[in-house]
C-alpha positions in Angstrom: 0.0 0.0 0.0 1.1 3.2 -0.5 1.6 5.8 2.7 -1.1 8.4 3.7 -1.3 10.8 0.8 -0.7 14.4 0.8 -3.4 17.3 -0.1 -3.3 18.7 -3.7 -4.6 21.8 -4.5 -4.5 23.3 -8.3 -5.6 26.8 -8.3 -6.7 27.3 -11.7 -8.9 24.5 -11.6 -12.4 26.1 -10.8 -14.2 23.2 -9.7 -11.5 22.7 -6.8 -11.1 26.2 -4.6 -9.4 23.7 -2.0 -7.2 21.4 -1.6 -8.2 17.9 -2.6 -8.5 15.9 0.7 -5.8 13.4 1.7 -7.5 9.9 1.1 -6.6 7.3 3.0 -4.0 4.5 1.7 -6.9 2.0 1.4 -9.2 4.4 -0.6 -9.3 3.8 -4.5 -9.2 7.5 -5.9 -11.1 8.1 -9.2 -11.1 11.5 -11.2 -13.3 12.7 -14.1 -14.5 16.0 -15.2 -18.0 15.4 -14.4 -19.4 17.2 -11.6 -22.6 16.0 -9.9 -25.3 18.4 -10.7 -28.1 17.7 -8.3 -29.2 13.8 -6.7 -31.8 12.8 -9.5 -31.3 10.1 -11.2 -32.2 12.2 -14.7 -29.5 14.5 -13.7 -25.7 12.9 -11.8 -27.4 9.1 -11.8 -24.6 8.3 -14.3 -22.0 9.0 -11.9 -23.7 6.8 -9.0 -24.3 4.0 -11.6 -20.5 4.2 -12.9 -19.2 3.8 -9.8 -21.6 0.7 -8.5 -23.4 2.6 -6.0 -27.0 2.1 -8.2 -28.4 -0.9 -10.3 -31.4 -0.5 -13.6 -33.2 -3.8 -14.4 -30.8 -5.0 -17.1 -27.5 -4.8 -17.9 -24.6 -4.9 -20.9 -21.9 -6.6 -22.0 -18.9 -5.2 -23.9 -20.6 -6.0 -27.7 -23.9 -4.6 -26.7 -25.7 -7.6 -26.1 -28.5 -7.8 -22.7 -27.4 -9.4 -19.4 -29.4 -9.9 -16.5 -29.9 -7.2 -14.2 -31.8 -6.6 -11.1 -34.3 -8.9 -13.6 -33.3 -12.3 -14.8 -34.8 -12.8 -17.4 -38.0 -10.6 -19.5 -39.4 -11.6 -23.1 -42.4 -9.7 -25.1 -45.8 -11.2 -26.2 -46.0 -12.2 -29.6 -47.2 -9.0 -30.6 -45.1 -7.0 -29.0 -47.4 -5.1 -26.7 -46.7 -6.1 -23.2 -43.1 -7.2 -21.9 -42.4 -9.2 -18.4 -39.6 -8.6 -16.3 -39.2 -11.2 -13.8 -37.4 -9.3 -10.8 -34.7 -11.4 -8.9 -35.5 -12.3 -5.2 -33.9 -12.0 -2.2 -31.8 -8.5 -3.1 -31.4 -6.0 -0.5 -31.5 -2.1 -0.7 -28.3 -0.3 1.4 -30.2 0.7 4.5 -31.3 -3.0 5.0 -34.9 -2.9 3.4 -35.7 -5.2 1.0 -35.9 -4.4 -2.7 -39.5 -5.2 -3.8 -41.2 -5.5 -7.2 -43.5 -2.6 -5.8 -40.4 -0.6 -5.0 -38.9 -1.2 -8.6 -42.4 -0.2 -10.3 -42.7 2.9 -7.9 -39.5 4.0 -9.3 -40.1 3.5 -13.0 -43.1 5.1 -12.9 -41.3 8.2 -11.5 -38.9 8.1 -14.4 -41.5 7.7 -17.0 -43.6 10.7 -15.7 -40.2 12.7 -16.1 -37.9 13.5 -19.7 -36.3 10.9 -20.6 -35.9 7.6 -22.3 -39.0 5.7 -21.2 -41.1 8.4 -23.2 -39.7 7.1 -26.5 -41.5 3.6 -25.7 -45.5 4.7 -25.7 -45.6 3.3 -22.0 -49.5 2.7 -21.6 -49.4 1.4 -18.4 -46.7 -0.1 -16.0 -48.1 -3.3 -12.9 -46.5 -5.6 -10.8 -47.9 -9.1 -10.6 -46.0 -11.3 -8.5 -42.5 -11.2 -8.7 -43.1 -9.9 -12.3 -42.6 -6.2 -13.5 -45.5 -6.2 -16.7 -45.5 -3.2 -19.4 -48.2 -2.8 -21.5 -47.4 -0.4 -25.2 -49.0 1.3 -27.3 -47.6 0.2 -29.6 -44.4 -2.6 -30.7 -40.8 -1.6 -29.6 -38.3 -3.7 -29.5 -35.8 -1.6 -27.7 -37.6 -1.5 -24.3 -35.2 -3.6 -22.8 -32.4 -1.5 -23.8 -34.7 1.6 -22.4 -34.1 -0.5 -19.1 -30.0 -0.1 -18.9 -30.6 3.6 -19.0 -28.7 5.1 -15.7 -32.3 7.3 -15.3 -34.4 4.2 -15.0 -32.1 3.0 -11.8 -33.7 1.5 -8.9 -33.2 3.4 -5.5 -34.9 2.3 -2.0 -38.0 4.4 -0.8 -36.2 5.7 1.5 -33.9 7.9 -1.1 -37.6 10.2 -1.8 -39.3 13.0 0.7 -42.8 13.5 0.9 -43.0 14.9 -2.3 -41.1 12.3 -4.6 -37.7 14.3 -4.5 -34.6 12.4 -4.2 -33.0 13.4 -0.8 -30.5 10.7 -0.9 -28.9 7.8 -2.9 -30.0 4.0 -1.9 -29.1 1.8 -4.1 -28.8 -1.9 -4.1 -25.0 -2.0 -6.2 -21.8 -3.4 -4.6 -21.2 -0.4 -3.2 -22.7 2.1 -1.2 -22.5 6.0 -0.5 -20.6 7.1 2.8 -20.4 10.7 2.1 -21.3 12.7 -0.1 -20.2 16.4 -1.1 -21.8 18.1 -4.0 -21.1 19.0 -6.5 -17.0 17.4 -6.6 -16.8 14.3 -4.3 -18.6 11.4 -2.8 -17.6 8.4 -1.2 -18.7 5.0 -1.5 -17.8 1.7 0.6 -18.3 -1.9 -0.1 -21.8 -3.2 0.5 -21.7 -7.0 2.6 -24.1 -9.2 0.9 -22.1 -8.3 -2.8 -19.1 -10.8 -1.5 -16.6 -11.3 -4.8 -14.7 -13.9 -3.6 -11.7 -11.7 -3.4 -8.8 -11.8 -0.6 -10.1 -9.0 1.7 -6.7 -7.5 2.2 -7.1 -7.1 -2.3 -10.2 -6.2 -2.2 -11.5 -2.4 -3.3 -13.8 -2.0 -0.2 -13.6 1.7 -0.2 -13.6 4.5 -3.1 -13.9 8.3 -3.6 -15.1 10.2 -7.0 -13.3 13.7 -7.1 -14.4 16.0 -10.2 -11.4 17.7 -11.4 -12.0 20.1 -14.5 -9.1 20.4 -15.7 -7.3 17.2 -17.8 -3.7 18.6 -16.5 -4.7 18.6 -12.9 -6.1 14.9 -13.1 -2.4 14.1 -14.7 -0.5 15.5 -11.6 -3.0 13.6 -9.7 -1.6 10.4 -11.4 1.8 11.6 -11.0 1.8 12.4 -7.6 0.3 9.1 -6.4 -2.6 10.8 -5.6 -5.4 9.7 -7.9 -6.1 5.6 -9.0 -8.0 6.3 -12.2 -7.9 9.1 -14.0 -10.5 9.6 -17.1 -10.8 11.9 -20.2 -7.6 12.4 -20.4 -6.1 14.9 -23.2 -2.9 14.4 -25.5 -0.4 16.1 -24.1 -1.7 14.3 -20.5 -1.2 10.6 -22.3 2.1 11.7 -23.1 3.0 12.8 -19.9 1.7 9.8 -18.5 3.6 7.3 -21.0 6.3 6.9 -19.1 5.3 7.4 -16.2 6.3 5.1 -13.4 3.5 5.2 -11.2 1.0 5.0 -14.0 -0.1 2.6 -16.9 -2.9 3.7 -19.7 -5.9 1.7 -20.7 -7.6 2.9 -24.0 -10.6 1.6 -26.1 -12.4 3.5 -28.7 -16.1 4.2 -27.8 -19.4 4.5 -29.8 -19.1 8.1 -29.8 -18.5 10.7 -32.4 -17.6 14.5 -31.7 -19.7 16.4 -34.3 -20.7 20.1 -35.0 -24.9 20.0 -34.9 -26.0 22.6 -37.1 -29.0 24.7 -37.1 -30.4 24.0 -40.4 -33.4 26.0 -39.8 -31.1 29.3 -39.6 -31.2 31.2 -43.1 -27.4 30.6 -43.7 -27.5 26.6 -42.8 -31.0 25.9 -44.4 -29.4 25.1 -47.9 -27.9 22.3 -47.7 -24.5 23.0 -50.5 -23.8 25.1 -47.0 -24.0 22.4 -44.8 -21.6 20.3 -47.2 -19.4 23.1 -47.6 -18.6 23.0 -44.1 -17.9 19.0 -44.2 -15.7 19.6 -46.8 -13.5 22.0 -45.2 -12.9 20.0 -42.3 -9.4 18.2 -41.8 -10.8 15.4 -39.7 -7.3 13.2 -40.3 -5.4 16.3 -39.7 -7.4 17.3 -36.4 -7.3 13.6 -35.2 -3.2 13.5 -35.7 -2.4 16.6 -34.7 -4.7 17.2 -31.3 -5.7 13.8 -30.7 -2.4 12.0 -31.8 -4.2 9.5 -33.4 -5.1 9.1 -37.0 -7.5 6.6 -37.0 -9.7 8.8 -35.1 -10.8 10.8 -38.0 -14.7 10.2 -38.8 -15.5 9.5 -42.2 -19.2 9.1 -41.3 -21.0 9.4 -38.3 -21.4 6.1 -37.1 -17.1 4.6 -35.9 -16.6 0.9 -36.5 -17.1 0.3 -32.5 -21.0 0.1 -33.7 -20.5 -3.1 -36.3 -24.2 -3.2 -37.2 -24.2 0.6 -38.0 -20.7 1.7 -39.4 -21.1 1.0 -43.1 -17.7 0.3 -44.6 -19.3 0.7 -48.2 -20.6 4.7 -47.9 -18.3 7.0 -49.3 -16.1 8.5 -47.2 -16.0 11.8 -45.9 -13.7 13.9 -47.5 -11.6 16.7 -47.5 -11.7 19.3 -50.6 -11.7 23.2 -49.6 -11.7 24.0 -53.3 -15.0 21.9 -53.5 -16.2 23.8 -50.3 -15.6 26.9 -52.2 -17.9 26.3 -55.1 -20.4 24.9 -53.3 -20.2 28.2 -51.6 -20.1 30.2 -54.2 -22.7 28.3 -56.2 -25.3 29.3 -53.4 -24.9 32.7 -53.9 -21.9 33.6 -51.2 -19.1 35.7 -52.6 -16.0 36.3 -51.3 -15.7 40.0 -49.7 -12.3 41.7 -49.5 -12.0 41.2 -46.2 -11.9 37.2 -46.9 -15.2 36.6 -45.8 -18.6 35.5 -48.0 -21.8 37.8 -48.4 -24.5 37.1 -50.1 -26.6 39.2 -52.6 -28.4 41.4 -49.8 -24.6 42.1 -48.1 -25.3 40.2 -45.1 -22.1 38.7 -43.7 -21.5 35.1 -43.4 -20.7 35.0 -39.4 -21.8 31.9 -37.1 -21.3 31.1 -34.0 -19.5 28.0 -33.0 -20.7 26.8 -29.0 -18.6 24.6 -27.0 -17.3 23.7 -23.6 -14.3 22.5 -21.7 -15.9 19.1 -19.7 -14.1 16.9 -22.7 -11.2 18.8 -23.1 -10.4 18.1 -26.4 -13.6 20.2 -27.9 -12.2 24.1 -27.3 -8.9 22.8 -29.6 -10.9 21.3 -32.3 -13.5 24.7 -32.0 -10.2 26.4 -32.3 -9.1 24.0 -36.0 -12.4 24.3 -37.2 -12.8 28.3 -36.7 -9.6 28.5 -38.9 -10.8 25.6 -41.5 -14.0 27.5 -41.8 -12.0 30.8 -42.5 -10.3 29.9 -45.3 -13.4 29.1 -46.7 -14.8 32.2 -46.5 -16.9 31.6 -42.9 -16.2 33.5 -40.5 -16.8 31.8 -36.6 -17.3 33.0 -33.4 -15.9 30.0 -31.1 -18.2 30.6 -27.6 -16.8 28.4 -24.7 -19.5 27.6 -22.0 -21.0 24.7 -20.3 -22.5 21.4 -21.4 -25.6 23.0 -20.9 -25.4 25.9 -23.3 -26.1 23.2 -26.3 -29.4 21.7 -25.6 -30.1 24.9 -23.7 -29.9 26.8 -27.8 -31.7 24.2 -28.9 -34.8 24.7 -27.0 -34.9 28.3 -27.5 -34.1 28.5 -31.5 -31.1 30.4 -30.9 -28.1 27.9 -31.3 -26.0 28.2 -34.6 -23.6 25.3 -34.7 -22.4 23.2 -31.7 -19.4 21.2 -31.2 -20.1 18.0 -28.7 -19.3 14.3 -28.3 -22.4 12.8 -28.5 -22.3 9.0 -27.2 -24.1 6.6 -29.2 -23.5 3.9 -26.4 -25.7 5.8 -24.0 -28.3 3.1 -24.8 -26.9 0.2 -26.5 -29.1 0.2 -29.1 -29.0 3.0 -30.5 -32.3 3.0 -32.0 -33.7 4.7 -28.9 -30.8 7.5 -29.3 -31.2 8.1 -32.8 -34.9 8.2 -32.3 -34.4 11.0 -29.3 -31.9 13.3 -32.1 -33.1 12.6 -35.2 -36.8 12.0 -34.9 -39.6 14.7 -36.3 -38.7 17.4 -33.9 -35.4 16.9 -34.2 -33.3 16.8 -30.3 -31.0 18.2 -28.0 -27.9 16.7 -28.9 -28.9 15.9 -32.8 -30.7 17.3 -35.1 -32.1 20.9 -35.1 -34.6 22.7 -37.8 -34.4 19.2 -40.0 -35.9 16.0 -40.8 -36.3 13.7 -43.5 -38.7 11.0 -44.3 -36.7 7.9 -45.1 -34.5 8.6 -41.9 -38.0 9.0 -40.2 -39.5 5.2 -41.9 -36.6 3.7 -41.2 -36.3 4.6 -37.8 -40.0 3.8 -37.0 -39.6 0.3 -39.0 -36.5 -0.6 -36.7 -38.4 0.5 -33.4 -41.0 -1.5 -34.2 -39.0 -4.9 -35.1 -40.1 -5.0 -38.6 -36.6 -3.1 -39.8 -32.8 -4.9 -40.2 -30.0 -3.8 -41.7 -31.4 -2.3 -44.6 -33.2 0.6 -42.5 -29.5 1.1 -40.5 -27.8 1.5 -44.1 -30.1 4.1 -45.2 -29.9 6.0 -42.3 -26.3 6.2 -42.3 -26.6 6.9 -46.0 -29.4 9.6 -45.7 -27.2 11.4 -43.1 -24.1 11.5 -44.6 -26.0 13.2 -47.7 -28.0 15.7 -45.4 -25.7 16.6 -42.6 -27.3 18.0 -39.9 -24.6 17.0 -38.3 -21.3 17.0 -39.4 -18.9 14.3 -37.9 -15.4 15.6 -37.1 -13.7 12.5 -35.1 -14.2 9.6 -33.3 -13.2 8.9 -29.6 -10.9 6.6 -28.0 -11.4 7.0 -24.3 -7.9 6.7 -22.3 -8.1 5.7 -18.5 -4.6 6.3 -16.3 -4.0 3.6 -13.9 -1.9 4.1 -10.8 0.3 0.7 -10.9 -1.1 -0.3 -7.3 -4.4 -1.6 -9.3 -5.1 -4.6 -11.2 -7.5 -5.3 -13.7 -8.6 -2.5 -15.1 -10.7 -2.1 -18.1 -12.9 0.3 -19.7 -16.8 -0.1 -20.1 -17.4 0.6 -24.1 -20.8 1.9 -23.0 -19.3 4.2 -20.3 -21.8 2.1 -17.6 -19.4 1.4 -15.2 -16.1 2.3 -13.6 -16.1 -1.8 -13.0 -14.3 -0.9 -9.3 -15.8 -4.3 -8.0 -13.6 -6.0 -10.6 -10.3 -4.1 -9.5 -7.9 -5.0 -7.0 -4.9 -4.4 -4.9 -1.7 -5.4 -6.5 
């Protein structure tokens, strides 16, 4: 074990205005950017889920594929209008009461009558009979289950709600349970009794603490000074200090997520569509993925990477890179170069967007920074707008978003029928499209949902959006984990689920 570590303080880190507290030599350390915005599942449940503290129905495995859960087992009817869930016995919430099929439904129904997943399934009603959980539709979707692996659908004890159904304090029923808690940067979480591994106790992780650190070169001295276990969403120049290090090794794996710029094709400058492929042209997604991300293959040439086998089509024609292309497409829809180097069109207006942003994946303000100068030379001029997470969905809603940059994770649901359905369907969404739709993305869509759809339908929509762009896919993602060396098998969760700490151990 390693001594009693020292405090750490960073003071340009502005999630941190004190020192990180000392953590004990038994206490697994974790770091991430996310801070923990409020206790509702809808809002930080991610962070409770990825650290073992809360449990949904079903599970994942690394290709996708359904595991049992706090179920074990579920099937649908034959025609797809009512699904049971048959809830395991004998499981125990952290304050001792037992975890109840009434208990699961009372929680499910609380995240159905809130945003979220569950509204994409046309819930008609929700019962408990027996030990079984039964949900009636109003109509076929096959993706329910994967609805069910959703961090916002996880169970929590009564006990975790007030009076008036507000969640005053996390209960779960995961390996782990909270200690403290400190919002919005830490909480820690210690092992819960009757989830016994098998482990040596002297190897076993049987205490943890999350710490949100904003800034990617803080969590690296964290890893160098001994001070932090796991570090995530790490940037390049922190991998490279970390290479070598002696205290640390790195664990990669690309992920189902794409960074992309989401356009507002409703806005008179992005409605035409030779605009919108302008943009995709002058992007230099190779070059941006060697030169910031140090890693080639992280260039997206369409919007779905190969980590989603059933959606990346290795037949669509690629994504390209052709500024002169960009230019006559530009010029071609009426936008003339100025002397100044930037396009106007025939009633002078000035062709000036904004580009929105923010810093909690700290790769996006350097790419905002590529792409303002790609779009430049072009004849676009862009106004790059650092905020927070928030500030995209946040334009959405109120019409008055231009472009965004964001990593959106097509792994949130495993199927990502449900999230394609949530940014691509008729009114467009928070995180996808905005101001457009289409008809074949919409039939196919609705014919996968249902379970009448295969691969055709997943083809066209890759094929429709490449040709469309309401998004415009600039790179993939490789997530990189830093490993202090006193930790043993360690691996990353493809669908960011999981921190898997019941799976580590002491070296």
């Amino acid at each position: 074990m390693l001594p009693h570590r020292a405090t750490f303080a960073h003071g340009d880190d502005k999630t941190h205005s004190h020192a990180i507290d000392a953590a004990g030599a038994d206490v697994l350390t974790v770091v991430g950017p996310w801070e923990m915005t409020g206790l509702d599942p809808s809002r930080s449940g991610y962070m409770f889920a990825r650290m073992e503290v809360v449990e949904t129905l079903l599970e994942v495995d690394d290709g996708g594929n359904l595991l049992p859960g706090l179920a074990a087992d579920w099937h649908a009817r034959a025609d797809g209008l009512q699904w049971r869930f048959t809830l395991r016995a004998g499981r125990r919430y952290h304050d001792g009461t037992q975890l109840t099929p009434a208990s699961v439904l009372a929680c499910l129904q609380r995240a159905q009558a809130r945003p979220g997943v569950l509204a994409l399934a046309r819930i008609s009603a929700m019962r408990v009979e027996g030990a079984q959980l039964v949900v009636e539709l109003e109509q076929p979707f096959t993706a329910l289950p994967y609805l069910f692996t959703h961090y916002s659908t996880q169970i929590l004890a009564p006990t975790s709600f007030d009076a008036a159904g507000n969640v005053i304090r996390i209960i779960g029923s995961g390996p782990y349970r909270i200690a403290s808690l400190s919002l919005p940067q830490q909480f820690d979480i210690e092992r819960f009794a009757p989830h016994d591994d098998g482990k040596p106790a002297a190897r076993r992780i049987a205490r943890a603490r999350y710490i949100s650190v904003a800034r990617a070169e803080t969590r690296t001295l964290l890893m160098q000074s001994g001070q932090a276990d796991l570090a995530f969403s790490l940037d390049p120049p922190s991998i490279r200090a970390l290479q070598h290090n002696p205290r640390a090794q790195l664990v990669s794996a690309m992920l189902p997520r794409t960074t992309f710029i989401k356009l507002n094709a409703g806005h008179p400058f992005l409605r035409d569509v030779r605009v919108r492929r302008a943009i995709a042209l002058c992007v230099e997604r190779q070059g941006i993925a060697r030169a910031l991300l140090r890693d080639p293959e992280l260039g997206a040439t369409q919007l779905f990477p190969p980590s989603l086998r059933r959606w990346h089509d290795a037949a669509l024609a690629p994504l390209r890179t052709d500024p002169a292309a960009a230019r006559a497409l530009l010029d071609e829809a009426g936008w003339r170069i100025a002397a100044d180097g930037i396009r106007r069109n025939q009633d002078g207006e000035r062709l000036t967007l904004n580009l929105t942003t923010f810093v909690d994946r700290p790769e996006l303000p350097l790419i905002a920074a590529a792409l303002q100068e790609e779009m430049r030379q072009i004849g676009i001029a862009v106004r790059v707008v650092i905020g927070n997470s928030s500030d995209i969905p946040a334009g959405h809603r109120s019409g008055t978003l231009q472009m965004g940059l964001a990593a959106r994770n097509f792994g949130n649901l495993p199927d990502p029928v449900a999230t394609l359905l949530q940014d691509f369907g008729a009114q467009g969404g928070d995180w996808g499209a905005m101001g457009w739709s289409h008809p074949d993305l919409a039939a196919a869509l609705a014919r996968l949902s249902s379970g009448a759809g295969g691969q055709t339908e997943r083809t066209r929509i890759a094929a429709v959006l490449q040709d469309e762009l309401p998004v415009i896919p600039v790179v993939w993602y490789r997530q990189t984990c830093a490993v202090n060396r006193r930790v043993a098998n360690a691996s990353i969760d493809p669908f960011e689920r999981s921190y898997r700490i019941s799976q580590l151990q002491w070296t």
